[in-house]
N, C-alpha and C positions, 0 to 999 in steps of 0.2 A: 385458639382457632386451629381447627384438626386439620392435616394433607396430606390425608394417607397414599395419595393417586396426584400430587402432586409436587412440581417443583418452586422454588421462591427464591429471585435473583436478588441479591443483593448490589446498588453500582450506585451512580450519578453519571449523569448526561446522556450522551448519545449511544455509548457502548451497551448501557442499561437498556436504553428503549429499544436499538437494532436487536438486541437478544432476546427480549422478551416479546417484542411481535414475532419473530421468527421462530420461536419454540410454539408461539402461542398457535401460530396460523397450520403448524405443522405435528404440533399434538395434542391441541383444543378436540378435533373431530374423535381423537381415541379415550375420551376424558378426562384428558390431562390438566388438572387446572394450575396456572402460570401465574405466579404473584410476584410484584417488582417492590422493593422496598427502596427507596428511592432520599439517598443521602443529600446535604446537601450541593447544589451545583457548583462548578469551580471554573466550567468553561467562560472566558470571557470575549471581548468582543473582537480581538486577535486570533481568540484561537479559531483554527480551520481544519479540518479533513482531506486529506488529497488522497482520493482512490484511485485507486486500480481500476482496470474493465471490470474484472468478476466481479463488482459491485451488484455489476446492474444484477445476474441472474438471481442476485440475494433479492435485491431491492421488488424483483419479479415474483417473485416467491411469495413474500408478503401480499402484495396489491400496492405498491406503490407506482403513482402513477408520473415520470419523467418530468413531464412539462411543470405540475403543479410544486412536485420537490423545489425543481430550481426559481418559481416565482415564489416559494414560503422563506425559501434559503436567503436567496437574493446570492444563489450559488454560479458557480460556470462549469463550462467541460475545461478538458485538460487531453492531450492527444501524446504528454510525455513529460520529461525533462532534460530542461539543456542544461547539461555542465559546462562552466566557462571559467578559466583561471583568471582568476583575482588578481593572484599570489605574485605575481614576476617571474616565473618559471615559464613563460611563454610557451605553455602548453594548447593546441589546439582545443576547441570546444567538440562537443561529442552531443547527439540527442538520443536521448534512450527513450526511443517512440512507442505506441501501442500499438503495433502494428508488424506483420510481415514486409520482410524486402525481397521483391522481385516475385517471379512466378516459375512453375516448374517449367524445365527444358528437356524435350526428350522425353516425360514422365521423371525426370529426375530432379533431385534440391538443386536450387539456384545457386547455390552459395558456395561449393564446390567448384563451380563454374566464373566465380566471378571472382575467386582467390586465382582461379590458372591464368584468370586476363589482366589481375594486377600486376600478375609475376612475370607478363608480357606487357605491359605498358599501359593497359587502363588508367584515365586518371580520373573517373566516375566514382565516384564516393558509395556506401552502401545505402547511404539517405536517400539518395536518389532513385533508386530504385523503390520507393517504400510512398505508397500513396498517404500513410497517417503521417510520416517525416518531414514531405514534401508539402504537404498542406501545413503544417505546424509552422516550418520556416517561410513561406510563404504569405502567414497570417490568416488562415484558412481554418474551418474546419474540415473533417470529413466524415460523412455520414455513407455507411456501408448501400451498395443499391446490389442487382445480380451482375452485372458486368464485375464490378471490383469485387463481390464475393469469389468470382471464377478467377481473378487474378491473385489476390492471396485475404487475407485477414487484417481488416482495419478496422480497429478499435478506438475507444476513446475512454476516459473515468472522470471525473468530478473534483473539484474544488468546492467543499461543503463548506461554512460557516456554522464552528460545533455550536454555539448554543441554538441558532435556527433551527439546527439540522435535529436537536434533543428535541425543540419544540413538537417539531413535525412526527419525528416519529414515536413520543408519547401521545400524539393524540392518534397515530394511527393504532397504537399499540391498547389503547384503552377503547377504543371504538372493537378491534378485535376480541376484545374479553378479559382484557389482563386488569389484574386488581391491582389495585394501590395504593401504596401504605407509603406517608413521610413517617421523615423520622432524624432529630439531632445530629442520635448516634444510637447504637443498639447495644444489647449485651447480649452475648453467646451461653446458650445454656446446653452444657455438653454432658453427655451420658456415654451410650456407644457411640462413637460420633457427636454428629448438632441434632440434640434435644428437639430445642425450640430456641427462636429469637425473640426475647426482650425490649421492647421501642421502649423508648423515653417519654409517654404516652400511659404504660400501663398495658399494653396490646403485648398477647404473646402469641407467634404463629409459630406450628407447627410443620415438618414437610416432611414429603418422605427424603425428597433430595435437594440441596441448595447448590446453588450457584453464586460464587465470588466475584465480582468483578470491580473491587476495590483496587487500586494501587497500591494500600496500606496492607492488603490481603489479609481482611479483620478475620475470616470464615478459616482460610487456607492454612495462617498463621504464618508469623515472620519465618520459621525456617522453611528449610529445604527449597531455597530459592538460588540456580546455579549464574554466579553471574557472568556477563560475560564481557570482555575488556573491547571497549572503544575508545576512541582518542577524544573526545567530548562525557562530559559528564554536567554542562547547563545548557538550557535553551531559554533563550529571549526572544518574546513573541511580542509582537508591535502590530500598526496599522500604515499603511501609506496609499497618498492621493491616487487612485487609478490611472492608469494614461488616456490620451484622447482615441484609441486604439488598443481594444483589449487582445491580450496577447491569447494566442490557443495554447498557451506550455507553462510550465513552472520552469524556473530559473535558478540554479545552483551554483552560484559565486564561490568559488576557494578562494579564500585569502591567506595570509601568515598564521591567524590567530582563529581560522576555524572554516568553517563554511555560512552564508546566507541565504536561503531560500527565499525569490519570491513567488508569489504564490495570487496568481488572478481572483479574484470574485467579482461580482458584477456593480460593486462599488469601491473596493478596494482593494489595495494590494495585500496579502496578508503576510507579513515577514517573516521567517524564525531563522534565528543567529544560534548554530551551535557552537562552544567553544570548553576548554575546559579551564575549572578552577583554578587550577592549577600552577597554568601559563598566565591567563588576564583574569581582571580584579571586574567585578560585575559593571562597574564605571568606564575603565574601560572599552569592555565587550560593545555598550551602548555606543560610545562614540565610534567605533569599528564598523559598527552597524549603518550607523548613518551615514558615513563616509562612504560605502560598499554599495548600499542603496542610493546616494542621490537626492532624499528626497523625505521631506520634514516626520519625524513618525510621531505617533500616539499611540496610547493604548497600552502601553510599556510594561510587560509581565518578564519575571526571570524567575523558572525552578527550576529545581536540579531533576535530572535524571539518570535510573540507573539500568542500563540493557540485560538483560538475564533470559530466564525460562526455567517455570514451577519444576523438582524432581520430581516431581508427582503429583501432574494436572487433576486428576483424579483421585481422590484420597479419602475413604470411608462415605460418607454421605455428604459431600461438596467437591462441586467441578469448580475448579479456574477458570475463568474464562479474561479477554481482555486482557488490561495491566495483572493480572492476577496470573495471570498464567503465562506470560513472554510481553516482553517490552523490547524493540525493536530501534536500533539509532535511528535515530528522525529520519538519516538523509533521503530515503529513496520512498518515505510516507507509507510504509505497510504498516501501521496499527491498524484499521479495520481489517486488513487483508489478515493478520493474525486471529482477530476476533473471529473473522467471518469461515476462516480453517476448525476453530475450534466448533464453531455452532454448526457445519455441515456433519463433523464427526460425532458430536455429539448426538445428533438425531441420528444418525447411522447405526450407534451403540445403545440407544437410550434403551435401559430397560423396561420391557411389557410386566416382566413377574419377576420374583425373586432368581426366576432357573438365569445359571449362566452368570452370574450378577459379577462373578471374581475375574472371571473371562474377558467376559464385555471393558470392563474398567480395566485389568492391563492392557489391552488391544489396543483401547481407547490410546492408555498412554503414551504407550510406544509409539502408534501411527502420529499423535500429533506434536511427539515430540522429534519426530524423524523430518515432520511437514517443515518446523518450524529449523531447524538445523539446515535443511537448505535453503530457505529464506537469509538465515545469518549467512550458509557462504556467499549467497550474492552481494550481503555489504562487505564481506570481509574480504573478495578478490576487490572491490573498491579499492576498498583503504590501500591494499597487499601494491596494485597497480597503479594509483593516482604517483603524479611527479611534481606534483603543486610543491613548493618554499613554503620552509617556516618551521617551526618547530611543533606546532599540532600535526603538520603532514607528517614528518620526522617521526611523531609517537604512532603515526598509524599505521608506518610500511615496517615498523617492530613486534605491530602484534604477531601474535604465533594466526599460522594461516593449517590448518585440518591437514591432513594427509591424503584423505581423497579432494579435496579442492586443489592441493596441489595438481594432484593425477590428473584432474580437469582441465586444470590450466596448459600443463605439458601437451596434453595430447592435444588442445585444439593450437596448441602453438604450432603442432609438429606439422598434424595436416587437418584441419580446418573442424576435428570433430566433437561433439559433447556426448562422453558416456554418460548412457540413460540411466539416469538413479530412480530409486523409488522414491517417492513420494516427494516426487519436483512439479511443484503447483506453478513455476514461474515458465512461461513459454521459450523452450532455443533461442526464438528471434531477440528475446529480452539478454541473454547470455550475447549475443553477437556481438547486442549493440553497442553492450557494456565493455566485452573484452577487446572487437574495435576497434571502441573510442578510446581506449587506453593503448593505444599503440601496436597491439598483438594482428601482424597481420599473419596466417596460416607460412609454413614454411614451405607446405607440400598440400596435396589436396587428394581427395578418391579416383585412385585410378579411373573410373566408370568416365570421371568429367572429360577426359581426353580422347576418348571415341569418334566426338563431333570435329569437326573442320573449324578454325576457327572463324573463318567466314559465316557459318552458318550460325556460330554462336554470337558475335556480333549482330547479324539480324535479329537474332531474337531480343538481344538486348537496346536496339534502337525500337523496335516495333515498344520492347515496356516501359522505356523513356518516355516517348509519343503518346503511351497510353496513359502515360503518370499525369504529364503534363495536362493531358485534353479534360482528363478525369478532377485533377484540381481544382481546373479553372471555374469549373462547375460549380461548385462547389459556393456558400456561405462565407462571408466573414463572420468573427467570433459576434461581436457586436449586432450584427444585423441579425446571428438566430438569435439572439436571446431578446432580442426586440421584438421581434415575433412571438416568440414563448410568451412573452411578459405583458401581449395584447391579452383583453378580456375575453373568454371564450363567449362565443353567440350562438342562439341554437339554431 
């Protein structure tokens, strides 16, 4: 089977089907044709997705329609996460919300403003300032209107249920045009590059360029995979009873022997326990798990995993994409947020003709290996700054921390700021909340902020208190929108 003018993904589940409607819906009209070859599934009924906001512009992109996702999913929103020590370290909890804090003052960032009122006695939290924060803790969602667009940025992302969430977007991915081929297992028929792919079947397709999105990176091949050191190396994914009150936030337990995420959907909890081999025995981990949750579990899966990123996402005629290209420590859930970096750059570089073809492919690799490097520092000031007990924490404030992360860290320690890097796909307010909740309050802040009177800057900040508050109340329980979603539509 000939592709001279097309591409053919290779994956299983959700990561498969998000990439091939997304290539399909955005190089079908130039005649590109998109073929999934579609391994066996592995996701089970634990496992979950927690995105990010930028989901949704993906999910937009394609034609997927919000309401209908999370009645096929049996999914929820998600407005952030709360970190909360487990561990004994009597560490404060932290939310790393989607969402801006406060509003400009003066024409000028809040946040310079509001490090000069704690270093005068504020005892207002940066949550509070922050309409997606203050809904979250409150048990709220919030859904952006113009009012709160004009006071700053509130966002929310999704708690997906992967195999629902594969369901759904292979059928939206085959309604768009995408062919599809099962298959065991394949054989790689290599010439200059991939030939053709071999099914188990007797089918052999040919393309002009594949895409990997295997974990095993059957296309990509085992080497040139740089890894990268985190203090976990298994995750155990389970199921637990919902509450009578669905929570807006994912929940991040530190304990001695690892972290716990849980994780809302609209029936259950969905858990994942990272810890490393290491330290506990996988018997353990589970008992750890249930002790941390509370709360009886099922569905009980443990495999390992290992954090890295492809040397060379791009390499002759096969892109990486997904676990193929960067795997991401669970904690802060950017695996699609990786996938969905590769598939924007990849239509950005996709080549029209052969001109340009050596160009296009290192650009490719550099930008999204640069994307994906600041994704790692924001877990790795994590680890660098958490003070959780235990001896997994112990392995994680030893990793080696980058040289410009440092220079990051110093300089908002110093006076409250974040030099602008290239290709930083995570929003400032995301860095605040993070370095924050770890303790780092600014030492000094931008001359500019000390201009106003502080009286005047107080009013301003009682008027966005007032405005938070009135704005909340408004607002949904988590429970109540998805009740509504989950009625039948009528015409």
């Amino acid at each position: 089977m000939s592709g001279a003018r097309g591409i053919t993904l290779v994956g299983r589940d959700a990561p498969l089907w998000l990439a091939a409607a997304a290539l399909r819906r955005a190089l079908g009209p130039a005649g590109v044709a998109v073929r999934a070859v579609e391994l066996p599934a592995e996701a089970g009924a634990a496992d979950l997705y927690p995105t990010l906001p930028a989901i949704e512009a993906l999910h937009n992109q394609i034609g997927i329609d919000e309401a209908a996702l999370l009645r096929n999913t049996r999914g929820a929103f998600t407005l952030g996460q709360n970190f909360v020590d487990a561990s004994g370290a009597g560490r404060p909890s932290f939310l790393h919300s989607y969402g801006a804090h406060g509003t400009a003052i003066d024409g000028g960032d809040f946040f310079p403003h509001w490090v000069r009122a704690r270093h005068h006695g504020l005892g207002v939290g940066l949550d509070d300032f922050s309409l997606t924060a203050s809904a979250a803790l409150g048990g709220r969602l919030f859904f952006p209107d113009t009012d709160s667009e004009v006071y700053g940025r509130s966002d929310y992302g999704y708690h997906l249920p992967a195999a629902a969430y594969a369901k759904s977007l292979q059928a939206i991915a085959r309604h768009l045009g995408v062919e599809l081929f099962e298959a065991a297992n394949i054989t790689v028929e290599r010439g200059d590059g991939i030939a053709a792919l071999l099914l188990d079947d007797g089918r052999r397709i040919e393309s002009a360029l594949f895409a990997d999105l295997t974990r095993e990176r059957l296309l990509s091949g085992g080497d040139g995979f740089e890894a990268w050191d985190t203090p976990g190396d298994r995750v155990l994914r389970a199921l637990a009873p919902r509450p009578a009150a669905l929570p807006a936030y994912a929940e991040i337990r530190a304990s001695e022997g690892g972290w716990t995420g849980l994780f809302p959907s609209l029936t259950h909890i969905h858990i994942q326990h990272v810890f490393s081999h290491a330290l506990t025995t996988d018997e353990a981990a589970l008992k750890a798990a249930e002790k941390i949750v509370g709360l009886p579990l099922g569905g009980v899966t443990i495999r390992p995993f290992a954090a890295g990123v492809a040397a060379e996402p791009w390499g002759g005629n096969v892109i990486a994409l997904g676990d193929a290209a960067c795997v991401f420590d669970p904690v802060h859930g950017f695996a699609l947020h990786g996938l969905q970096l590769a598939i924007v750059h990849l239509l950005a570089a996709y080549p029209a003709d052969g001109a340009g073809y050596e160009a296009r492919r290192a650009e490719y690799n550099r930008v999204l290996r640069s994307h994906f490097a600041r994704v790692a520092d924001f877990q790795t000031a994590h680890h660098a700054l958490q003070r959780y007990s235990g001896a997994f924490w112990d392995a994680a404030r030893a990793l080696p921390v980058p040289d410009e992360l440092t220079h990051r860290i110093d300089l908002f320690t110093a006076r409250g700021e974040l030099p602008p890097l290239e290709d930083e796909s995570l929003p400032p307010d995301s860095w605040r909340a993070l370095l924050v909740g770890h303790g780092i309050i600014p030492q000094s802040w931008r001359p500019a902020a000390d201009r106003l009177p502080p009286e005047e800057v107080k009013a301003h900040f009682r008027k966005m208190l007032g405005f938070v508050r009135e704005a909340v109340l408004r607002q949904p329980t988590h429970d109540a929108c998805l009740a509504r979603i989950l009625q039948p539509a009528h015409d």
